[in-house]
C-alpha positions, 0 to 999 in steps of 0.5 A: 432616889431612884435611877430607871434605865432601858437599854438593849446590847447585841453584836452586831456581826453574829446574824439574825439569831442572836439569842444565845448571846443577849441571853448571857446579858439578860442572865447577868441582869437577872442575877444582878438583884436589881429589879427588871422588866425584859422585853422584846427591844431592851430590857429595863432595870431599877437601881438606887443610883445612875452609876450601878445602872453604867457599871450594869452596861460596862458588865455587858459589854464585858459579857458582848467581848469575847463573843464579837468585834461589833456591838451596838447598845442603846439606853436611856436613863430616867433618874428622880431623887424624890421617888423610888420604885420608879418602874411600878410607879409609871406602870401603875400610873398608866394602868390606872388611867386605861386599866391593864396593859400587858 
């Protein structure tokens, strides 16, 4: 079983250079232990279930409150329970269909 999410999270009332604040998110993902991929509209993360994937996102708007009184997030969910490591699978798949994508 396996849940894949890709979500973005920023505030909304900081500007243009929100930076320094996506990247306290991008930290708590990277020391969550769950497997990710960041890129540059969202960052996507693996985990068994759907919930640990939620509380992730509860996590980051607890890391988003204190810096702003406005803040957007969008995700989507893709979650199979007969597959694991959904997010090498569906790179793989492409990749094997058109070679190397980036």
């Amino acid at each position: 079983m396996s849940a894949l999410m890709n979500f973005s999270i920023f505030p909304l009332d900081k500007g243009e250079d929100i930076g320094d604040h996506v990247s306290k998110v991008v930290q708590h993902i990277k020391n969550s232990g769950y497997k990710y991929q960041f890129g540059s509209m969202g960052t996507t993360v693996e985990a068994e279930k759907v919930g640990y994937l939620l509380k992730l996102v509860e996590e980051a708007y607890e890391i988003m409150d204190p810096i702003s009184d406005r803040i957007y997030c969008v995700m989507n969910i893709d979650y199979s329970k007969n597959k694991t490591d959904l997010l090498n699978r569906k790179r793989n798949s492409i990749e094997k269909r058109i070679g190397k994508v980036s």
